[in-house]
C-alpha positions in Angstrom: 102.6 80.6 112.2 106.2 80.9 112.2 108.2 83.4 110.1 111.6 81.4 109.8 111.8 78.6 107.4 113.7 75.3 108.7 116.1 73.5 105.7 117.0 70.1 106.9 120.3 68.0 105.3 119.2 64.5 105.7 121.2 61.4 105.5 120.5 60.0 102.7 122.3 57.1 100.5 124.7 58.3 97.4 126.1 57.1 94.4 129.7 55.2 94.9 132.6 57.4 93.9 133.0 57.0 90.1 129.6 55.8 89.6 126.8 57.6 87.1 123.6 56.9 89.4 122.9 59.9 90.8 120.4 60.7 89.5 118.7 57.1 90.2 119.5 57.6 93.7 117.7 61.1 93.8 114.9 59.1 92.0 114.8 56.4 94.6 114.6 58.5 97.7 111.9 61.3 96.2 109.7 57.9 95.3 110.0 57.6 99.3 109.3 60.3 100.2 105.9 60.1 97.5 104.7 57.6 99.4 105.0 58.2 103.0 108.6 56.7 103.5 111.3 59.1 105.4 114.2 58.1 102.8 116.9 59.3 105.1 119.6 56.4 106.7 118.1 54.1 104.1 120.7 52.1 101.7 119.9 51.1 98.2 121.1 48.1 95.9 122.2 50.0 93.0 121.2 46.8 90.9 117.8 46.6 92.4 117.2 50.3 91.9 118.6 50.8 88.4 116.2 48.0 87.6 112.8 49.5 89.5 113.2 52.8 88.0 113.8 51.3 84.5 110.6 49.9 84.6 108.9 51.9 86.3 109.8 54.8 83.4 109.1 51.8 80.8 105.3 51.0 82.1 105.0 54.3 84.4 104.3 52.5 87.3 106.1 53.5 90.1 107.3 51.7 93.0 109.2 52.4 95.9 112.3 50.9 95.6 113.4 48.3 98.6 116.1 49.0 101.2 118.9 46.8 101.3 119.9 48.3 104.8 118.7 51.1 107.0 121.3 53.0 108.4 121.2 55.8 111.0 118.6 58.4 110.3 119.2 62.5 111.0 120.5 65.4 109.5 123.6 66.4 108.7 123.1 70.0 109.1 119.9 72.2 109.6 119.5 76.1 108.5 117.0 78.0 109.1 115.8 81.3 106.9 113.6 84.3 108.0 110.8 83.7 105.5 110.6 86.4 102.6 107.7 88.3 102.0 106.2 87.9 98.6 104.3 91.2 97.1 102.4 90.8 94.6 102.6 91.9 91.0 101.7 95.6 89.8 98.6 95.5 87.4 99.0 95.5 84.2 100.5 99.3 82.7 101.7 100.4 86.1 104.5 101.9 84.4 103.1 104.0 82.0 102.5 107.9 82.7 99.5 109.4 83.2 99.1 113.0 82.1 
């Protein structure tokens, strides 16, 4: 097991400059990834989408939205972290003196 976490920038579709559908494109590629689909290089119709998600909140069924165009997929940058370690909490009084 590794001790350095890996954070990958993907290439993923956004909203147009001026548009308010961002958060329907961050909607559209998390359905993706929910069922299986790498959402990265994939280009949505913002019509198409907007209309999907609206029904799928109205009868909350989701489906994966359809790509208009697949693109190049990749990432546009990658980090990696030395994992943190986590210690657990102190029971319950810790703090308190004993005399």
């Amino acid at each position: 097991m590794s001790d350095t976490l890996t954070i990958h920038r993907r290439v993923c579709d956004q909203q147009p400059t001026g548009s308010r559908l961002c958060g329907y494109y961050a909607v559209a590629s998390a359905v993706a990834i929910c069922h299986g689909v790498d959402p990265s290089g994939a280009v949505f119709d913002p019509t198409v989408m907007v209309r999907i998600i609206d029904q799928a909140v109205a009868t909350g069924v989701v489906e994966q939205v359809s790509v208009q165009q697949q693109g190049a997929r990749g990432d546009r940058g990658r980090a990696e972290r030395k994992k943190q370690a986590l210690l657990p909490l102190p029971p319950a009084g810790w703090d308190k003196r004993h005399d």
